[in-house]
C-alpha positions in Angstrom: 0.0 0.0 0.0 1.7 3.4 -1.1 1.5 6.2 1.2 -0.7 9.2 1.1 2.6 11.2 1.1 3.5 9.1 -2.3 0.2 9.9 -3.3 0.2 13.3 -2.6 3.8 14.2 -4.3 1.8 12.2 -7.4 -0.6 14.7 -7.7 1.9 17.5 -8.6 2.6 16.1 -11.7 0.2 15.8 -14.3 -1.6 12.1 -14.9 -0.7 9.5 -17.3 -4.5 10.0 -18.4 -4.2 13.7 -18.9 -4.8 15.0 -22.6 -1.3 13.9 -24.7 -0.9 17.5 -25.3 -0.1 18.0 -21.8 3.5 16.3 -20.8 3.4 14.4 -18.0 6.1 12.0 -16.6 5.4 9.9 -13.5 7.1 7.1 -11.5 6.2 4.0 -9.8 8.5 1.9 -7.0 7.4 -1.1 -7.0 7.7 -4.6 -6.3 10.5 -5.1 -4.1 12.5 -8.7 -4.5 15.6 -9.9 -2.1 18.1 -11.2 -3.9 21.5 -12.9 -2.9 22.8 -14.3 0.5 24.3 -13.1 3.5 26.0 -9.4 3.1 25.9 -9.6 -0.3 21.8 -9.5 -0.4 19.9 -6.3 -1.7 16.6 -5.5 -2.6 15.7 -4.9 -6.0 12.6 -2.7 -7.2 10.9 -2.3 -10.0 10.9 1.3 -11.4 7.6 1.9 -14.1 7.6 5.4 -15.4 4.8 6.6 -17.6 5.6 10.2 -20.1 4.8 11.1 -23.6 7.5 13.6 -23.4 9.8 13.0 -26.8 12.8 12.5 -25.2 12.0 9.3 -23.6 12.0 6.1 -25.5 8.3 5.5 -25.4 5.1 6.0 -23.2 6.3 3.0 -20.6 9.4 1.7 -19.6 10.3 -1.1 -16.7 13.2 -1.4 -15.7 14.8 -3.0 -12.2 16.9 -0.7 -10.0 18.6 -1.3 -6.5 19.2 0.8 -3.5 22.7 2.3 -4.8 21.2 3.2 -8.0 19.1 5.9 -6.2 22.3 6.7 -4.7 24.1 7.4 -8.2 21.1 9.6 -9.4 21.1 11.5 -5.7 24.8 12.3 -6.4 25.2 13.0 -9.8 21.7 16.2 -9.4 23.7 17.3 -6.3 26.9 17.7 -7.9 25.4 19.3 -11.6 22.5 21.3 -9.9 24.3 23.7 -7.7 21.7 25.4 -5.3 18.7 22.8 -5.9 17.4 21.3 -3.1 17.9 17.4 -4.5 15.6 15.2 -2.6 16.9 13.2 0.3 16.9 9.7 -0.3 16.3 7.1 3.0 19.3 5.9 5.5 20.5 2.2 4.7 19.3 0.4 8.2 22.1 0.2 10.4 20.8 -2.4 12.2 20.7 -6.3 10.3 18.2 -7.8 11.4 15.7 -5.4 10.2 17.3 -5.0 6.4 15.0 -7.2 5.1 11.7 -7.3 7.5 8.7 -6.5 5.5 8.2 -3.6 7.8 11.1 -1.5 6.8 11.2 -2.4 3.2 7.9 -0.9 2.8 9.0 1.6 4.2 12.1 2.0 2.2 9.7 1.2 -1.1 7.6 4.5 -0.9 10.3 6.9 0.0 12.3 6.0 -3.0 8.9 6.3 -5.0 8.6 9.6 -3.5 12.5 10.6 -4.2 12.2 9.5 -7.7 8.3 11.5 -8.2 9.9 15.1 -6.6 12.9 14.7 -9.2 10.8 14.0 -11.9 8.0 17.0 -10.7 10.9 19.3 -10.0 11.0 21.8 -13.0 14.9 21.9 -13.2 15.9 18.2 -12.1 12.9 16.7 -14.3 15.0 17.7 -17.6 18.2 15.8 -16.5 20.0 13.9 -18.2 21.0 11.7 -15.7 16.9 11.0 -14.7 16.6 9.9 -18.4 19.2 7.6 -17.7 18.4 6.0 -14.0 14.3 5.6 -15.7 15.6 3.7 -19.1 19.2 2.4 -19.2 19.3 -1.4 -19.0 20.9 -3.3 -15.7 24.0 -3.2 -17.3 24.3 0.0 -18.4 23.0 1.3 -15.0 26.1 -0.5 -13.7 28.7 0.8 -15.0 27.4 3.9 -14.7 27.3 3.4 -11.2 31.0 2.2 -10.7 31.9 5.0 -12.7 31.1 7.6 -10.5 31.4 8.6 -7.2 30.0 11.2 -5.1 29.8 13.4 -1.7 26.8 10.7 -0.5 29.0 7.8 -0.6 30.0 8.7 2.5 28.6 7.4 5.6 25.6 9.7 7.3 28.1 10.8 9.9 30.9 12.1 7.6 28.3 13.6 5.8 27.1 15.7 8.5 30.8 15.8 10.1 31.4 17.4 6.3 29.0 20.1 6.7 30.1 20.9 10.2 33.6 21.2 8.9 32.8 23.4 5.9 30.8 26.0 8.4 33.8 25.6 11.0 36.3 26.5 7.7 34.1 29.5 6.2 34.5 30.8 9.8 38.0 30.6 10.3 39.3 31.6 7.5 40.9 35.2 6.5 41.1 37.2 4.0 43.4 40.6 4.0 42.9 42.1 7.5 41.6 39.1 9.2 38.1 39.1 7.3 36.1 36.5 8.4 34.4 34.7 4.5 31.6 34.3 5.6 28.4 35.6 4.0 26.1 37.4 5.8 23.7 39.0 4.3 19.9 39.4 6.1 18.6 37.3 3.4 21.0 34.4 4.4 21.3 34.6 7.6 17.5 34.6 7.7 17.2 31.5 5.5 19.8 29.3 7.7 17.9 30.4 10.9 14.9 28.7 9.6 16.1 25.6 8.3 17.9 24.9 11.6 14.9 25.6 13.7 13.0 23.9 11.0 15.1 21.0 12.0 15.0 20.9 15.5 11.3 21.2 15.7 10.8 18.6 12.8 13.4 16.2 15.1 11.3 16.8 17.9 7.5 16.1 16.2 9.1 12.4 14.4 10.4 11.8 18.1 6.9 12.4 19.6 5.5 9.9 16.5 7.5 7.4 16.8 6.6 7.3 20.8 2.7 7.1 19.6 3.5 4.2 17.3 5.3 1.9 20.0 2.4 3.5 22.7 -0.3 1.9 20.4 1.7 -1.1 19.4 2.2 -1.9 23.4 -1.4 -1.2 24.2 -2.2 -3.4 21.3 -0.3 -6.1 22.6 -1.2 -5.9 25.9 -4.9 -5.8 25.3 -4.4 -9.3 22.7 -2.3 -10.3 25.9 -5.3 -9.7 28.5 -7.8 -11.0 25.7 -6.4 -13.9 25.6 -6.4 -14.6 29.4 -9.8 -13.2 29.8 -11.0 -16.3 27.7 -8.7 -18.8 29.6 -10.7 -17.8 32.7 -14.0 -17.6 31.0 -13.3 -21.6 30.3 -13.1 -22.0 33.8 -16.2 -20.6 34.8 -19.6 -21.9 34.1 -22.7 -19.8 31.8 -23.4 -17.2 31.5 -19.9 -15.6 33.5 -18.4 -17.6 31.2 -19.6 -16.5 28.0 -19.3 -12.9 29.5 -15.6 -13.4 29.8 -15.2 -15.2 26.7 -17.1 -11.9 25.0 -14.8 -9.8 27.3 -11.5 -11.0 25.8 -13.0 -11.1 21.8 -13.8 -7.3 22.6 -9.9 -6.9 23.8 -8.6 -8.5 21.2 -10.9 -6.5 18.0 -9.5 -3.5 19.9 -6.0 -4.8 19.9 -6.0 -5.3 16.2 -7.5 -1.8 15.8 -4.2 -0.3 18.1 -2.0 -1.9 15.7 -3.8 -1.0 12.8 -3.6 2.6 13.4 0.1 2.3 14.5 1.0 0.8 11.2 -1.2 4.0 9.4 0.2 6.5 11.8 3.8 5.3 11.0 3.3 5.3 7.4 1.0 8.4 7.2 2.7 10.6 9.9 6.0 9.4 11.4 7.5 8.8 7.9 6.3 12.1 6.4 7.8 13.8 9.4 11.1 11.8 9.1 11.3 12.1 5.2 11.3 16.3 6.1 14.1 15.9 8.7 16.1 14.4 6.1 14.9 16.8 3.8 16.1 19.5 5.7 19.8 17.3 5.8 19.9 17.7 2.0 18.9 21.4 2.4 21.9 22.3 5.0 24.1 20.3 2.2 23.2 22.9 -0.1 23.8 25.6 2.2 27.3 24.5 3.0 27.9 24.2 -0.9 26.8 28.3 -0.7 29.2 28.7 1.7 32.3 26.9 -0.4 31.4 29.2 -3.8 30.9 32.5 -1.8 34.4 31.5 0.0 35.8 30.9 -3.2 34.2 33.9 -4.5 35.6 36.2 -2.2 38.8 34.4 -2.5 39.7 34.7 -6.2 38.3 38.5 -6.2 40.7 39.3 -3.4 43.8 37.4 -5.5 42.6 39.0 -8.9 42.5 42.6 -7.0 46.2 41.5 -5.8 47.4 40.8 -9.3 46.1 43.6 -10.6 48.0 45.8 -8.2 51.2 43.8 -9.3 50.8 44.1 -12.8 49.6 48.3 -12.0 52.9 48.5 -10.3 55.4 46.1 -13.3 53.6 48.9 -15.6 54.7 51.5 -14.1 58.4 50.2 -13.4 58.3 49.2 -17.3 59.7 45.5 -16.0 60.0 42.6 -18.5 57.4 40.8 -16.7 54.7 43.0 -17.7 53.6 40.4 -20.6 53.6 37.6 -17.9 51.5 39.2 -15.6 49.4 40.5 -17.5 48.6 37.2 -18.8 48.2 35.8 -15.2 45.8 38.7 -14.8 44.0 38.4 -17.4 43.7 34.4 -16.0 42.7 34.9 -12.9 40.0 37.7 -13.5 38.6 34.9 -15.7 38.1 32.4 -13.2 36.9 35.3 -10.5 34.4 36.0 -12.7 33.2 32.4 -13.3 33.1 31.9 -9.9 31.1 35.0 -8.9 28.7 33.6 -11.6 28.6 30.2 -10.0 27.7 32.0 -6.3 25.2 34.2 -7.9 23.8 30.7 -9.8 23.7 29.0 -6.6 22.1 32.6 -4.2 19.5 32.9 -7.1 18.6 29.1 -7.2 18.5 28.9 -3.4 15.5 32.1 -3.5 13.5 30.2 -5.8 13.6 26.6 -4.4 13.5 27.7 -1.0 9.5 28.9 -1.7 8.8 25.9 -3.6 10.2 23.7 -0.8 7.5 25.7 2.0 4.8 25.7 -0.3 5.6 21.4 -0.8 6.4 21.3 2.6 2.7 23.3 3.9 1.2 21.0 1.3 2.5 17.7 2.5 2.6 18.3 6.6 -1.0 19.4 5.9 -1.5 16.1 4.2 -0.1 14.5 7.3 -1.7 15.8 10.0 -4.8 15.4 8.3 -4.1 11.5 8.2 -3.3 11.5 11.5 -6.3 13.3 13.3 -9.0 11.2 11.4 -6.9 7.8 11.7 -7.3 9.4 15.6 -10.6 10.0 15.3 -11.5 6.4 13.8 -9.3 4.5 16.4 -11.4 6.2 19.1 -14.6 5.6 17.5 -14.1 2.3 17.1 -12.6 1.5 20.6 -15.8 3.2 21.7 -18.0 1.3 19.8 -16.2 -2.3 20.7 -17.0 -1.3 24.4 -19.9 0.3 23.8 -21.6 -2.9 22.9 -20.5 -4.6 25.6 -21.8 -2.3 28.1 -25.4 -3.8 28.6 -24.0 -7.7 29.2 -21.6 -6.3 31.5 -24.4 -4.3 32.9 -26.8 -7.1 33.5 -24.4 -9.3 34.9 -23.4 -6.7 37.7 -27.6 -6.3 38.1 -27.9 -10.0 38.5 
């Protein structure tokens, strides 16, 4: 069963049944498959995408892709697509024994349809090359693409975020001229990283909350199925009508048990999982950030050497030295490459304002998605627990009477 959140990123795309004069491409995750033994297994999906755009190969294509081709595709937007917020993908599970439960590769199943649907509804990242390539290339081409390339991501979560600590740390240490801190720090910026790290903590804080719910439901589930079951064992001990009471007593615990767990299982999927895909969302986001910080560092950098060489070459001019031609070609050089990097900050700034407001608009659109699953999954659990009890009340009643 896909996720409300899958469905939701879905429905910002335009449908495979939409008029063909309206382009469309969509994605489908599906059908996961272990395959090998021991530390070599992996789970393979299958990926169905669905376009009559002309640069595809046709209006379907299947093709079967594994957790480190996502990967590939991650890293290659994130290192073309300076200043694009590229889509966080999920963590690998750290922990064996739950690689492979159903559970968690369900879980791992709709994220990576929902990582794959935001690249391919994203109007810059949709018209990659690379996308073309993870959504058609056979298994073997797919492969040695992938052992082709390597990227920032293949490190481990920890270096990546040790990474980005390092960068900030680096940008604030180092000097330029008279101890100049490069650092930008302009309103606009400093606004935009006080958000996402506040956005963070209170994102970290909500999942945490969720994931308590989930294992408070699954307990009370599992107690009540627990109690259920004893109820009945007793109610076999006593004769009519106490024991059919009990006997009804414990089928009551249990149908609420399975309830509990039901609505666990939808507010894991529906809630703590939307909350947790954002937290990492807001990862890729502080990734981006500390690639802003590298090019304006750069940036200021290269001006502050092409200002220097200028002043050299200003000063050979006026002394009429032989080096004039020599400078004036490392000038010349180095201006050059100032300018292309001020162009590749301004690239990134500019890309950052615009996908900054697509990302809160998403963002509003999804949490409000969430939330709503989660007060009327709420609001049916307590319903139903009601009614179980509920029509138990008058037996229960008449036997106290009696």
């Amino acid at each position: 069963m896909e996720s409300s959140s899958t469905e939701q990123t879905r429905n910002v795309m335009q449908s495979p049944r939409s008029p063909s004069s309206q382009p469309y491409l969509s994605a489908s995750v599906t059908d996961p498959v272990k395959l090998g033994n021991g530390v070599q297994a992996y789970i393979s999906y299958r990926v169905i995408t669905k376009t009559n755009l002309p640069e595809y190969q046709g209006p379907e294509k299947i093709v079967i892709r594994r957790y480190s081709d996502f990967v590939w595709l991650r890293d290659r937007l994130f290192d073309k697509y300076k200043g694009v917020f590229v889509p966080p993908l999920p963590e690998k599970s750290a922990v064996e024994k739950f690689r492979f439960s159903a559970e968690f590769i369900e879980m791992r199943r709709a994220a990576l349809d929902i990582f794959v649907n935001r690249i391919a509804s994203h109007p810059e990242l949709q018209q990659s090359e690379d996308l073309r390539t993870f959504l058609q290339a056979d298994e073997e081409t797919m492969e040695r693409f992938r052992f082709q390339e390597t990227g920032i991501f293949n490190k481990k979560p920890a270096d990546f975020m040790q990474m980005f600590r390092d960068v900030q740390s680096k940008v604030s240490d180092a000097v330029l001229g008279k101890e100049k801190p490069v650092e930008e720090t302009t309103p606009e910026y400093e606004k935009l990283k006080h958000y996402i790290f506040e956005l963070e903590n209170h994102l970290a804080e909500a999942q945490k909350h969720a994931y308590r719910l989930v294992k408070r439901h699954r307990e009370l589930g599992q107690s009540l199925l627990d109690f259920g079951k004893a109820v009945k064992l007793l109610g076999a001990c006593e004769g009519e009508p106490t024991g059919k009471l009990f006997s009804d007593l414990g089928t009551k615990s249990e149908l609420v048990s399975i309830k509990l767990q039901k609505e666990a299982q939808q507010v894991l999927m529906n809630f703590e999982e939307p909350l947790k895909d954002y937290v990492r969302y807001v990862q890729s986001i502080k990734a981006t950030i500390a690639e802003r910080a590298t090019a304006f560092k750069q940036h200021c950098e290269l001006a502050e050497t092409t200002k220097l060489k200028e002043i050299n070459l200003d000063k050979l001019m006026l002394t009429r030295s032989d080096k004039v031609g020599e400078a004036e070609i490392e000038y010349r050089e180095m201006k050059a490459e100032s300018e292309e990097a001020t162009i590749r900050f301004e690239r990134i700034v500019k890309r950052m304002n615009e996908e900054i407001v697509r990302f809160q608009e998403q963002k509003t659109e999804e949490m409000g998605v969430a939330f709503h699953q989660f007060a009327k999954g709420q609001a049916r659990l307590a319903n139903g627990i009601a009614d179980a009890w509920r029509a138990l009340l008058p037996k229960l009643e008449a036997a106290s009477s009696a």
